[in-house]
KELUM-603560 format. One record per residue (C-alpha): residue in one letter; x, y, z. Coordinates in nm, 2 decimals. Layout:
type: a&px: X&py: Y&pz: Z;
...
END
This chain:
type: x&px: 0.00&py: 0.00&pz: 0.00;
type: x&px: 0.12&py: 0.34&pz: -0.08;
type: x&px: 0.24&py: 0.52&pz: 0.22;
type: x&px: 0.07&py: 0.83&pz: 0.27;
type: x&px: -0.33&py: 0.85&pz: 0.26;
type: x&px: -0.47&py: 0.94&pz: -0.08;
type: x&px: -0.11&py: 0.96&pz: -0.27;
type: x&px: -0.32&py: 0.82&pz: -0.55;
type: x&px: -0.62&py: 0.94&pz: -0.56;
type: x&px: -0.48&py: 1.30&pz: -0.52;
type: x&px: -0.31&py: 1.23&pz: -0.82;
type: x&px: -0.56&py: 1.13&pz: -1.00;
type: x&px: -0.81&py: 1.44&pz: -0.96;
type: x&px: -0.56&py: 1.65&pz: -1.02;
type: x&px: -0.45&py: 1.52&pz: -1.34;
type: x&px: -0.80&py: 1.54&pz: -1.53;
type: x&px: -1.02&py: 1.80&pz: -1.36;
type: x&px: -1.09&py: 2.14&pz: -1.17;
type: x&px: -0.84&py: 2.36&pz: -1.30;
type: x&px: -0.91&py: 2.72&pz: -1.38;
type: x&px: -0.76&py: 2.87&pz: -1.70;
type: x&px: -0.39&py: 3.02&pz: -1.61;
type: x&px: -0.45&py: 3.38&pz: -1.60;
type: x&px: -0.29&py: 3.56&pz: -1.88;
type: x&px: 0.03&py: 3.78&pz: -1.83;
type: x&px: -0.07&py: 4.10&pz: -1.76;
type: x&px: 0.13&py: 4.40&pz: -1.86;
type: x&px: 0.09&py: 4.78&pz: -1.82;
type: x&px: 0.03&py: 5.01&pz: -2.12;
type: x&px: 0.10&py: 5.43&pz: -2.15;
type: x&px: -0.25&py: 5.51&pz: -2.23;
type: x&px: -0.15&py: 5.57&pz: -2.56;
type: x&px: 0.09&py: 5.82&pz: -2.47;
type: x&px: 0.46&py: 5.74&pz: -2.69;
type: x&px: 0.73&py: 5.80&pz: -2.39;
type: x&px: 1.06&py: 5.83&pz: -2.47;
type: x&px: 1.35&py: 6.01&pz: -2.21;
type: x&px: 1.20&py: 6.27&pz: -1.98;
type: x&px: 1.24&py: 6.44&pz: -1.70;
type: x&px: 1.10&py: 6.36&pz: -1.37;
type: x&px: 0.81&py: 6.58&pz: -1.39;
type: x&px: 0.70&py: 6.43&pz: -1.72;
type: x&px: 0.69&py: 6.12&pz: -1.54;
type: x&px: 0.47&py: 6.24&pz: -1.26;
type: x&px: 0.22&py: 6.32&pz: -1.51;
type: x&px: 0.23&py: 6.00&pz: -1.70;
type: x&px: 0.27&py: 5.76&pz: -1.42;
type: x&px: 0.06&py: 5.97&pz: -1.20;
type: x&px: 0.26&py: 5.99&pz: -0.94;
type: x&px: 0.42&py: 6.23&pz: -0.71;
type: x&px: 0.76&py: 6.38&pz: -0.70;
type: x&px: 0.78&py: 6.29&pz: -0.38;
type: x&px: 0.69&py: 5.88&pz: -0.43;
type: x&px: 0.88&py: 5.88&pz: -0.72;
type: x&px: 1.19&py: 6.02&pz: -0.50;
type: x&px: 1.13&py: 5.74&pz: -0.23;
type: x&px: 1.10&py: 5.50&pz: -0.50;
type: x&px: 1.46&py: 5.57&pz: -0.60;
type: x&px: 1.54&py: 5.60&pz: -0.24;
type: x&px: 1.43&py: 5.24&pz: -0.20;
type: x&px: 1.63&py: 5.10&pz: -0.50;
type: x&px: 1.27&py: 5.01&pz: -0.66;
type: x&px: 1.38&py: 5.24&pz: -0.98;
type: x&px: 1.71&py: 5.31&pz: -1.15;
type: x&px: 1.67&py: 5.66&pz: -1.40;
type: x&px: 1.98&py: 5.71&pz: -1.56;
type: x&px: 2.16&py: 6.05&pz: -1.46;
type: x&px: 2.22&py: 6.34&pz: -1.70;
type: x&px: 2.55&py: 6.56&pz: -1.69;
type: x&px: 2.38&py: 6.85&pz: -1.52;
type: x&px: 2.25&py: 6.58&pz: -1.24;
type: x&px: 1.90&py: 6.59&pz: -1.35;
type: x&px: 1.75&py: 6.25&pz: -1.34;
type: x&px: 1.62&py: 6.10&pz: -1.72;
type: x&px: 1.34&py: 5.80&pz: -1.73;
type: x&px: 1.36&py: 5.58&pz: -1.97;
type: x&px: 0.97&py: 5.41&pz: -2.13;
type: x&px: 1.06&py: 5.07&pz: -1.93;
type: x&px: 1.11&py: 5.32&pz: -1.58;
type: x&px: 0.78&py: 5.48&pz: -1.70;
type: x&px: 0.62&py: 5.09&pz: -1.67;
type: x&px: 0.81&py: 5.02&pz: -1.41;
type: x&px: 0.71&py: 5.33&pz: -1.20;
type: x&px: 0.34&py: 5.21&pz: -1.25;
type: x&px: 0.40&py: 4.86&pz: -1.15;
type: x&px: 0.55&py: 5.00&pz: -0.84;
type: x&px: 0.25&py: 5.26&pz: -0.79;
type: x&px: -0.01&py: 4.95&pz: -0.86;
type: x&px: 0.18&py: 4.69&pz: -0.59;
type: x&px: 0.21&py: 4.98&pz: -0.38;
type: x&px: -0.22&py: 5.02&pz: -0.37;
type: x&px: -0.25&py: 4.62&pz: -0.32;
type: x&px: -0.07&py: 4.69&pz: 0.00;
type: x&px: 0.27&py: 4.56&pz: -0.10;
type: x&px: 0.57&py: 4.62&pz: 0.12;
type: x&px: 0.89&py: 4.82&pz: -0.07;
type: x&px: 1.05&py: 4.41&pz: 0.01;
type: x&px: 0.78&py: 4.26&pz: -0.14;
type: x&px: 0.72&py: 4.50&pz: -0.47;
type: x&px: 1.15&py: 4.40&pz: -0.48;
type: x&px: 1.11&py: 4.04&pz: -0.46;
type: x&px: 0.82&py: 4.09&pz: -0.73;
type: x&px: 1.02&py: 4.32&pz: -0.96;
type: x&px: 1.34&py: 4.04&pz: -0.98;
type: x&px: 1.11&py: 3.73&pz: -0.98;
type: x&px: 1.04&py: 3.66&pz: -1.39;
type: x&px: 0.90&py: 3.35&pz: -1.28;
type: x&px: 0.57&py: 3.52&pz: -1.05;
type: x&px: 0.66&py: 3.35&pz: -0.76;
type: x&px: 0.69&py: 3.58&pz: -0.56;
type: x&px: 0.36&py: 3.76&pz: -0.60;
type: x&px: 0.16&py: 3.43&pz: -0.64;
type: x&px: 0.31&py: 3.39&pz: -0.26;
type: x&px: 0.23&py: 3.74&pz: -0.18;
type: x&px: -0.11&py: 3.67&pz: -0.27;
type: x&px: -0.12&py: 3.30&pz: -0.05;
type: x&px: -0.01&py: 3.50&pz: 0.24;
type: x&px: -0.24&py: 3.79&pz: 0.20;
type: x&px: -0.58&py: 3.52&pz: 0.17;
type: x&px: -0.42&py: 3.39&pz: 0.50;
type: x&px: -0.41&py: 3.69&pz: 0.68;
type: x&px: -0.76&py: 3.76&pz: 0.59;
type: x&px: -0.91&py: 3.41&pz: 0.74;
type: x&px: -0.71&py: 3.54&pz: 1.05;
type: x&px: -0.82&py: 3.85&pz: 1.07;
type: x&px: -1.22&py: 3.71&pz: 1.04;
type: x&px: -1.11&py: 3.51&pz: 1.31;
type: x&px: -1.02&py: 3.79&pz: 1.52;
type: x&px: -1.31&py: 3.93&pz: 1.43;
type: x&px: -1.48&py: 3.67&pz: 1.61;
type: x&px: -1.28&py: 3.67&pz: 1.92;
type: x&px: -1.34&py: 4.04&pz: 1.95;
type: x&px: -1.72&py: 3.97&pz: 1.93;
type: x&px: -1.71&py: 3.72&pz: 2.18;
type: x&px: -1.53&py: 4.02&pz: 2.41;
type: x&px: -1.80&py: 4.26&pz: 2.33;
type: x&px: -2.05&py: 3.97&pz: 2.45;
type: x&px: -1.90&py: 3.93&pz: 2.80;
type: x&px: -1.66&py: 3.70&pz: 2.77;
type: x&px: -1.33&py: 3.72&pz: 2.97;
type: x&px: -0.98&py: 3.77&pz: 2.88;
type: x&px: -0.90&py: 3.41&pz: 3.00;
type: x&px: -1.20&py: 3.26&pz: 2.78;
type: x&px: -1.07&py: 3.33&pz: 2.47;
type: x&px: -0.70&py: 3.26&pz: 2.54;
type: x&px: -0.74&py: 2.94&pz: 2.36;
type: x&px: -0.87&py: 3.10&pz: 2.06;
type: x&px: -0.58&py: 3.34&pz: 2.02;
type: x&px: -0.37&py: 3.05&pz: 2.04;
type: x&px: -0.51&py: 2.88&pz: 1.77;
type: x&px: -0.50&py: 3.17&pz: 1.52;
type: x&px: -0.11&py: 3.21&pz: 1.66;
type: x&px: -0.06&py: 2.81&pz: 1.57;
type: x&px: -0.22&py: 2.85&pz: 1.23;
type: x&px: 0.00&py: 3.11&pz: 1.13;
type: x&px: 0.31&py: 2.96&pz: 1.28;
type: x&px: 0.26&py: 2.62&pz: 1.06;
type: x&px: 0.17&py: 2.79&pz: 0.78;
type: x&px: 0.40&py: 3.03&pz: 0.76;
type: x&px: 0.65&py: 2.79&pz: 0.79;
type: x&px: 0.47&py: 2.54&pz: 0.51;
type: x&px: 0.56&py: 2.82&pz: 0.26;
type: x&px: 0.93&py: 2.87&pz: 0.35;
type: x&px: 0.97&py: 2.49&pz: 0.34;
type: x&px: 0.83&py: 2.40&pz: 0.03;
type: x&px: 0.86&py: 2.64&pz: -0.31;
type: x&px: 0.64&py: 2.77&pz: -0.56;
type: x&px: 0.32&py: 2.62&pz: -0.67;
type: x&px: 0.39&py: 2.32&pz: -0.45;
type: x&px: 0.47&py: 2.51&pz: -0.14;
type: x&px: 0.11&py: 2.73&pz: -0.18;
type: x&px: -0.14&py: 2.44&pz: -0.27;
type: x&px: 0.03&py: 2.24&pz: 0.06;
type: x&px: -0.01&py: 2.53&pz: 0.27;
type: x&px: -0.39&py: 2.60&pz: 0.19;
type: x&px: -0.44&py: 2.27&pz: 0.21;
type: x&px: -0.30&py: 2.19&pz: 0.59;
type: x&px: -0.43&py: 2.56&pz: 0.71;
type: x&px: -0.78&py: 2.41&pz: 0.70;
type: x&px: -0.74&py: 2.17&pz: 0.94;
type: x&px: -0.51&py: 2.42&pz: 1.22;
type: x&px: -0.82&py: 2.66&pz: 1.33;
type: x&px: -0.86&py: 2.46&pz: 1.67;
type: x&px: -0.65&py: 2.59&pz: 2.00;
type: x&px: -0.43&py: 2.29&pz: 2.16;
type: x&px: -0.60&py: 2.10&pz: 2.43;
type: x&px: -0.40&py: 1.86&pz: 2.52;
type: x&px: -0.05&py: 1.75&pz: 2.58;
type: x&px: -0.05&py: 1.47&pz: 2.29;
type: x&px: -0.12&py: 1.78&pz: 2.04;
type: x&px: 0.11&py: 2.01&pz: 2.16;
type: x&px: 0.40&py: 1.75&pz: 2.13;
type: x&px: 0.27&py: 1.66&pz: 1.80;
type: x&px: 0.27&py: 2.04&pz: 1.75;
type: x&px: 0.65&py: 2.07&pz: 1.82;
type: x&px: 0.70&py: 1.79&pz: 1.58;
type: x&px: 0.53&py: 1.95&pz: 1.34;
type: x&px: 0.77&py: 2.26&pz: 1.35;
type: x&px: 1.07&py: 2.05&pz: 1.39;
type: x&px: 1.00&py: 1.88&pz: 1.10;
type: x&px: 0.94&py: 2.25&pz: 0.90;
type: x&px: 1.23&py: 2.42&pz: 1.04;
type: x&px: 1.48&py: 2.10&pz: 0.98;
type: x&px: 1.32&py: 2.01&pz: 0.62;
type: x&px: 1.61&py: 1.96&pz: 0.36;
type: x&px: 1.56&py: 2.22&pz: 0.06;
type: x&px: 1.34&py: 2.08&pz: -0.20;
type: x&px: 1.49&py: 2.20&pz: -0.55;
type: x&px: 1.40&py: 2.10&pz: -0.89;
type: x&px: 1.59&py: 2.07&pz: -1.20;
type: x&px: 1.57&py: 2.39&pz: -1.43;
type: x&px: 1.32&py: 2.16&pz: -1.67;
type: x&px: 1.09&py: 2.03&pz: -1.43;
type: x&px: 1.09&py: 2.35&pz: -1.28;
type: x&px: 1.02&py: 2.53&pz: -1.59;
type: x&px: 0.76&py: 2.31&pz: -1.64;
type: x&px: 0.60&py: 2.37&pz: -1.29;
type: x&px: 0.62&py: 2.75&pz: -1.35;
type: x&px: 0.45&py: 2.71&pz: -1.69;
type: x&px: 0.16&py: 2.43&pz: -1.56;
type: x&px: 0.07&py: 2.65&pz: -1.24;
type: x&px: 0.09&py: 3.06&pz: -1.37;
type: x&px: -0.20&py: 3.21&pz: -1.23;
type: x&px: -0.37&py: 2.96&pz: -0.97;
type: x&px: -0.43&py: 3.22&pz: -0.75;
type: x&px: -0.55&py: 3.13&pz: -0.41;
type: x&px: -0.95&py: 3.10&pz: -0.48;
type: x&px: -0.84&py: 2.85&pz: -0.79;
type: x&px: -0.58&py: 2.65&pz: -0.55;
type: x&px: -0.98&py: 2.63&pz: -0.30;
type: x&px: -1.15&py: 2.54&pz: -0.55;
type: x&px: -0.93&py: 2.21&pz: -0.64;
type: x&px: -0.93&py: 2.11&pz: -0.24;
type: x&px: -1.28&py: 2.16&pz: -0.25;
type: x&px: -1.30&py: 1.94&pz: -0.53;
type: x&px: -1.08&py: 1.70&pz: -0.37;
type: x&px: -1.31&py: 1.71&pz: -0.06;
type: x&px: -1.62&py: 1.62&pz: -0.22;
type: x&px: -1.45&py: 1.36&pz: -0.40;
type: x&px: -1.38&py: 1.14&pz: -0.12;
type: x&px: -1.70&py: 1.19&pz: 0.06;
type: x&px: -1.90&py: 1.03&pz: -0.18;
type: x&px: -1.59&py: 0.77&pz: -0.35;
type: x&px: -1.84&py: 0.52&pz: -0.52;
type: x&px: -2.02&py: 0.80&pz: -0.72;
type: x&px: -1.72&py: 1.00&pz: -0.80;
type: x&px: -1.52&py: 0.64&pz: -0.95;
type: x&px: -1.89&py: 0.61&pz: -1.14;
type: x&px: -1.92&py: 0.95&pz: -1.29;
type: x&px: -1.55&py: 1.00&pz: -1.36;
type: x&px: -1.55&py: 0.63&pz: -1.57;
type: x&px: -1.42&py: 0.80&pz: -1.86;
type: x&px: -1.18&py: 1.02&pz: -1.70;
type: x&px: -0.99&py: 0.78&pz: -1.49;
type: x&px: -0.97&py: 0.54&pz: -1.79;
type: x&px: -0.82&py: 0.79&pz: -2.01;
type: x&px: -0.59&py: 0.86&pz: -1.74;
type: x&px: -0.47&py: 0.54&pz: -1.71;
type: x&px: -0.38&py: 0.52&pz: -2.06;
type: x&px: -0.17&py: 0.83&pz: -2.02;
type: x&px: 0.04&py: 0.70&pz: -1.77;
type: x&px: 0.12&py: 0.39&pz: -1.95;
type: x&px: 0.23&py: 0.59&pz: -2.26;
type: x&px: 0.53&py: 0.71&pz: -2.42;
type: x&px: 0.43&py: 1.07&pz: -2.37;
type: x&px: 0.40&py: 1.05&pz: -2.02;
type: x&px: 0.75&py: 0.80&pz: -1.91;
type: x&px: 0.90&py: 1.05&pz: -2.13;
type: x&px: 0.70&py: 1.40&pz: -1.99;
type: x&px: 0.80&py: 1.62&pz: -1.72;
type: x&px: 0.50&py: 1.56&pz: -1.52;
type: x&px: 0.63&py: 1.24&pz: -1.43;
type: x&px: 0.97&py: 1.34&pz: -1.33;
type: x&px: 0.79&py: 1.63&pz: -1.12;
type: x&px: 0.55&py: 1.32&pz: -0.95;
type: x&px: 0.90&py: 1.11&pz: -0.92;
type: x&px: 1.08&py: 1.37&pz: -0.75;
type: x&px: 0.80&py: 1.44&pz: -0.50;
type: x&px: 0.74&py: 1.05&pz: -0.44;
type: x&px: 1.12&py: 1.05&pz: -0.34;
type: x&px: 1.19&py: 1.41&pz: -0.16;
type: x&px: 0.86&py: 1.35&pz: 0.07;
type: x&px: 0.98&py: 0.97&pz: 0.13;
type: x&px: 1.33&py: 1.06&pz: 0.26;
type: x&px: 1.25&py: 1.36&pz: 0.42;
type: x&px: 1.08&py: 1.22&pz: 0.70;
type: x&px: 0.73&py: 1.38&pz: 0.53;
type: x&px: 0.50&py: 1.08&pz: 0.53;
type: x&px: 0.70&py: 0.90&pz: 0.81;
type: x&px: 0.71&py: 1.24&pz: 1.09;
type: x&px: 0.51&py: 1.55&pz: 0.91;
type: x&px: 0.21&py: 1.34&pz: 0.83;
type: x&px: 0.15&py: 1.15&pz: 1.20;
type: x&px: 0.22&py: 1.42&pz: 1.38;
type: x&px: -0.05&py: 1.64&pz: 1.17;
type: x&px: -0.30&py: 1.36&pz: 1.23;
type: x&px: -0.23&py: 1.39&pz: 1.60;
type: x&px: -0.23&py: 1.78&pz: 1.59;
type: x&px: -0.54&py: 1.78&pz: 1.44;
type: x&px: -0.84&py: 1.58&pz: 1.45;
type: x&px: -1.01&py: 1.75&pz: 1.17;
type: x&px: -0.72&py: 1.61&pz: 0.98;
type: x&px: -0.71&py: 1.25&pz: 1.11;
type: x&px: -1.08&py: 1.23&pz: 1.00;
type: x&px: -0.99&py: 1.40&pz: 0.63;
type: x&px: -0.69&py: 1.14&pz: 0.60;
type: x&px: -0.92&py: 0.86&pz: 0.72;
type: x&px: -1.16&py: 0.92&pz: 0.43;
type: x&px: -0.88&py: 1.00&pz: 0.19;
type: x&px: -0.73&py: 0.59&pz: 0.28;
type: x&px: -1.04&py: 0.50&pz: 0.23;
type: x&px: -1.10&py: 0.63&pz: -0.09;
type: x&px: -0.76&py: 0.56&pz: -0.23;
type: x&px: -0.87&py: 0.17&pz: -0.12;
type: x&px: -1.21&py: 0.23&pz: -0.35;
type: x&px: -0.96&py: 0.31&pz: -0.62;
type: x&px: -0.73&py: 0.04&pz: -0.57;
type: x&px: -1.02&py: -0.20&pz: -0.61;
type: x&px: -1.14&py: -0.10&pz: -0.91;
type: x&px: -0.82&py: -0.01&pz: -1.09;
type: x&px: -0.49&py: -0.20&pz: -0.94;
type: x&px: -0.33&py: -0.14&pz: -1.25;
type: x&px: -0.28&py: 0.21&pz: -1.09;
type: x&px: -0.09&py: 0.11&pz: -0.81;
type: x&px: 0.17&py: -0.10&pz: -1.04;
type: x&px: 0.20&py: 0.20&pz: -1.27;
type: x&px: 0.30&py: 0.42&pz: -0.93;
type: x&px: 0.56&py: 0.09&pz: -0.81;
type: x&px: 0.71&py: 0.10&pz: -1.13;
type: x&px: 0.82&py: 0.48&pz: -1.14;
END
């Protein structure tokens, strides 16, 4: 039996349904305006900025104008766009780090991260919300203590989730575990399974791709933004609650996916040298033998979710164990 609930199953879902289309590279135009070299208050006009924000801008390394004999500085078109992109992040409530980490990331890591952590916050900050009500209706300090924990815990594991694991990979795992971390600690089993959990994070070897399956990655997963990576756990969810009728409706699907794995196409794609090196990092990294049991421990949201997963991937099994050659063989 494969040795982490679902490994299959997961795999399967994924590979024929519930993506959203990749968003489409966006870019900034000059509203028709033809911009050549100018002078910085050109620039305020075009960008619609202010001298000042433009100034802090440079301050800040964000923008690099080349400078003229007589000192003045001279913006190029590509400062003009860059200027805006700075001016845009900067509403969205980007830090001057993050708009630099965005600026020298061709790949949109960066802001696809940016955008995890920011749909993170907001759950916490709704669940603030609710321990702040629960003040206003008389409850005491000490009541809600373990409330406040548990938004503290979510952020700690998740936080950590993201600077474990990178890109795409990094963000679907971390939505995926911060559903089942909203619950304070309540006992001494899940807080030493909580200390595991961070050990494990905090000691995880770096997970690094080769520059084709990466490239790959980065091409496959441009644009799931945080409501699209929702939408495929949801999907994932539903799945295994009802396992019979989703094997029944998906006949086709699965079928056709099985013939894609024993093909040419696939032994020879990246996908499966992206699922290979997964397999292997989250095998020897202590993921499935440490990370997993102590998150079942930690959480019994999550024992119950991986319960249903095994169960599920057992439905599977049954009714295709050609699947579970295929996945020895790799």
């Amino acid at each position: 039996m494969v040795n982490t609930p679902g490994y299959l199953w997961a795999f399967c879902i994924a590979f024929f349904g519930h993506r959203s289309p990749a968003a489409t590279p966006w870019g900034l135009v000059y509203d028709g305006i033809e911009v050549n070299k100018m002078l910085i208050n050109e620039v305020c006009k075009i960008a619609n900025l202010t001298k000042k924000a433009i100034e802090y801008y440079m301050e800040q390394s964000l923008i690099y104008p080349a400078v003229l004999d007589n000192g003045y500085r001279d913006f190029s078109q590509s400062d003009v766009e860059r200027l805006k992109r700075i001016s845009l992040f900067r509403k969205l409530g980007l830090s001057v780090q993050d708009i630099k980490a965005v600026l020298e990331d061709e790949t949109n890591d960066s802001l696809q991260k940016i955008a995890i952590q920011k749909d993170l916050n907001m759950q916490r900050e709704q669940a603030k919300k609710v321990v702040l009500d629960k003040l206003c209706r008389g409850q005491s300090h000490s009541d809600i203590t373990a409330d406040l924990e548990a938004i503290d815990l979510n952020a700690s594991i998740t936080e950590k989730l993201l600077e474990a694991f990178p890109g795409y990979y990094g963000r679907f795992i971390c939505l995926h575990f911060a559903r089942f971390l909203n619950l304070p600690i309540t006992t001494e089993e899940e807080r030493q399974a909580y200390s595991e959990v961070v050990a494990f994070l905090d000691n995880a070897p770096s997970l690094v791709f080769p520059e084709e399956v990466q490239t790959f990655l980065d091409e496959s997963t441009n644009g799931y933004s945080p409501d699209a990576i929702n939408v495929l756990l949801e999907s994932v969810k539903r799945s295994i609650e009802n396992p019979e009728g989703f094997l029944l409706e998906n006949k086709d699907a699965l079928e056709r996916y099985i013939g894609f794995r024993q093909s040419d196409e696939y032994k020879n794609s990246p996908l499966r040298k992206t699922q290979a090196l997964l397999k292997e990092f989250n095998s020897s990294s202590g993921y499935y033998d440490s990370f997993i049991p102590a998150m079942r421990r930690l959480s019994k949201s999550y024992a119950e979710y991986s319960q249903q997963m095994e169960i599920a991937n057992e439905k599977l099994l049954s009714q295709y164990p050609e699947i579970l050659q295929m996945m020895g063989g790799e």
